[in-house]
C-alpha positions, 0 to 999 in steps of 0.5 A: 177238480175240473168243471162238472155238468149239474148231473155230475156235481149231483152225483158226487155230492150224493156219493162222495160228499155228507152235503145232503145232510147240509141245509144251506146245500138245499137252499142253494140248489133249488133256490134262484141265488145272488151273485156273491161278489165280496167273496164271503164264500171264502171266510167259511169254506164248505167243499162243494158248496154252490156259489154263485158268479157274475159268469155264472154257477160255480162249486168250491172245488178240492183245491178250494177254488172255484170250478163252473157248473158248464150247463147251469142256468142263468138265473135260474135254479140248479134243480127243481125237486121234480126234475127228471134224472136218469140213474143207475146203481152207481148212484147208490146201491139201492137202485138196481136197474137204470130208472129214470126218477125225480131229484127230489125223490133221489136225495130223499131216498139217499138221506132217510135210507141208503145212507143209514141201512144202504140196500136193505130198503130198497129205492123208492121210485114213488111218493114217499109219504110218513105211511109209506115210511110207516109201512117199512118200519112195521115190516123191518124194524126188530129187535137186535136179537131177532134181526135178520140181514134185511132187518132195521133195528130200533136204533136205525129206526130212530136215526130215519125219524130224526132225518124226516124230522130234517126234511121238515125243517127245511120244508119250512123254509120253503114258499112255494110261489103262485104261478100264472095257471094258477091263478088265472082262469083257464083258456077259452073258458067262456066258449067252453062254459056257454056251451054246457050251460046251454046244454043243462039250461033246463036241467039245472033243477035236477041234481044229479045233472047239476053235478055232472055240468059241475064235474065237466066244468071242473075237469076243463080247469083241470085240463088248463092246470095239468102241466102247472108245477105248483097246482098239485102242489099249492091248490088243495080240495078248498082252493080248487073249489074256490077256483070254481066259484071264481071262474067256472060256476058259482053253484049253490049254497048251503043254508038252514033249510034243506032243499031238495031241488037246487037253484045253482048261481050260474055266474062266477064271481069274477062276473060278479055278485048277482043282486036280483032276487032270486040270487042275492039271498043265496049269497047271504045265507050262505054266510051267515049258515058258515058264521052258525055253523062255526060255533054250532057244529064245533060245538056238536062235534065236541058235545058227541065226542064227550058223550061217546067217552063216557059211554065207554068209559065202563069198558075194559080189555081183558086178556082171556079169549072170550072164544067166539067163532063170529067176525066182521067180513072185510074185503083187504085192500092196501089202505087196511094193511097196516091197520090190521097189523095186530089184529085176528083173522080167520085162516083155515076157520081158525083165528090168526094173528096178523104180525106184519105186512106180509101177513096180511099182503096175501090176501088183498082184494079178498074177503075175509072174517076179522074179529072184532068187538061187535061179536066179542063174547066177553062176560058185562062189560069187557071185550078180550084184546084177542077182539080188539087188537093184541096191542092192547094187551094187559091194558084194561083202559085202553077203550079210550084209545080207540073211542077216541080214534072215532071222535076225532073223525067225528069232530073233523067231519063237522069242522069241515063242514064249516067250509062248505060241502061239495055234492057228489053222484053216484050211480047204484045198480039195482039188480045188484042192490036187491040181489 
């Protein structure tokens, strides 16, 4: 086998190689390597492999020698998960037309899907998250007897878990490194910063302008940030409020008297604490508010957790339709697809069960009636499963499923809680509100 350009040696690990399914292949292609000067590469030969010379990248050839990658990098490595690359359906089945994608996106299209079900999931050109894999499942997966030529059986099904699960593994192997951007303070930051203060100096008692000095603060960082690999990455919704009170605006606190007009910290940590009067306190009941509210709110999110399960702990589903012709009116966008799946609808004024995806696709950015426990008409206290979900089913218990789905989004409202909360605005129209 001669040299290779990188996009060469990708494509045929891709295609003619089971490397993808290898740990250390992905190690080595995104990772800067050392130069391998004893020749261990030999003791346990792997065709195709990375290895890496004093000349330069080299991959263990058919003959088991070395062959040069021709325009790998020094020191650098192979790919970055979000290269850019441009492929076509040589690649594998699954892409259809010329399309430019991400390596990272490639090799993860090609290890969860092409190589289990090839074309019958068709390539995924956008960020594969588990409720994206979620959809999928509940849209193919069925039974070998109901299968069609597009469907996924339930053994598939469990070899593309398996693999996430692989992918898991290796994220844990990976350490994803501060860069420069994001950790230093944006460019020209002070002209940029002086000249909204001046702008809001005499507005900072109004809420709705402190939040809007605030939003124009935070969108000049992440103006600074956009080209910054690791930001979307490494910075999450904390740290970039972190980021804020370092460079941008301090802001104000929390503490255990609401108030109704704010007294922002103009000044950023970095510029260090302010210790006049009128600021200091705002620092130390800040953390003290944080210690209390540790214990306090964990503590509250638990006790209402408690007190909702025993409340409905009387409840029970029963399989008789209770018959009522009311439900709950839902505008459909894509974040309730798959939370309607099992779930009724009103179709023609009759009630539908929704059975997958495609059911329900049909009727996004629509209003629709759903049914639901709210107008179940169900006898003391049972709620038919025709009101709930037909998951539920001969599962007279199953309530606790679904108080529990409720408690635990109260218990993580009040943990976050703990780490501060940032303050929004929004803009109501009245006419609309009253009309």
């Amino acid at each position: 086998m001669l040299s290779m350009n990188k996009l060469e040696y990708l494509k045929y690990c891709l295609t003619y190689t089971d490397l993808y399914k290898n740990k250390n292949w992905y190690i080595s292609i995104f990772s800067t390597l050392l130069p391998d000067t004893s020749e261990k590469w030999k003791k346990n030969i792997v065709p195709f492999m990375l290895v890496k010379e004093l000349n330069g990248l080299s991959y263990i050839n058919s003959t088991n020698t070395l062959s040069p990658i021709v325009d790998a990098k020094n020191n650098e490595p192979l790919f970055r998960v979000d290269s850019e690359v441009e492929v076509d359906s040589t690649w594998m089945s699954s892409i259809t037309e010329k399309l430019t994608t991400k390596v990272g996106r490639l090799i993860v299209n090609k290890l969860l899907f092409h190589s289990v079900v090839l074309d019958r999931v068709p390539y995924i050109n956008s960020r594969i998250t588990a409720s994206v894999i979620q959809d999928i499942f509940v849209e193919k997966v069925k039974n070998i007897q109901d299968m069609t030529t597009n469907d996924i059986s339930v053994k598939e099904m469990i070899e593309i878990t398996n693999r996430v699960f692989f992918l898991t593994c290796i994220a844990e192997l990976t350490n994803i490194a501060a860069t420069e951007k994001n950790i230093s303070r944006p460019t020209n930051i002070d002209v940029n910063r002086k000249a909204l203060l001046d702008e809001y100096k005499d507005q900072l008692n109004d809420p709705v302008k402190v939040v809007e000095l605030e939003k124009k603060l935070s969108a000049l960082d992440t103006e600074y940030l956009k080209d910054d690999p690791s930001a979307d990455v490494l910075l999450n919704k904390k740290s970039r409020k972190a980021r804020k009170k370092m460079y941008l605006l301090y802001g104000s606190e929390d503490a255990f008297k609401e108030r109704t007009s704010p007294s922002p910290i103009v000044n950023t940590l970095e510029e260090g604490l302010q210790t006049d009067e009128k600021n200091f306190p705002q620092y130390i009941q800040a953390m003290r508010y944080g210690s209390y509210s540790r214990g306090a709110l964990t503590q509250l999110g638990g006790v209402q957790s408690k007190v909702m399960l025993r409340s409905l702990g009387s409840l029970v589903i029963k399989d008789e339709d209770c018959g009522t012709t009311r439900g709950l009116f839902r505008v459909i966008n894509k974040d309730l697809f798959s939370k309607l799946i099992g779930r009724e609808i009103k179709v023609n004024n009759k009630w539908t069960l929704i059975k997958d995806v495609k059911d329900i696709q049909q009727f996004e950015n629509k209003e629709v009636e759903i049914r639901s426990a709210m107008y179940c008409l169900s006898k003391e206290n049972n709620i038919c499963y025709h009101c709930t979900n037909i998951g539920y089913k001969n599962q007279p218990n199953a309530i606790f499923n679904l108080s529990t789905e409720v408690t635990s989004t109260v218990t993580s409202m009040f943990l976050s809680l703990m780490h501060g909360v940032e303050k929004n605005s929004i803009q109501l129209s009245v006419d609309e509100l009253f009309s």
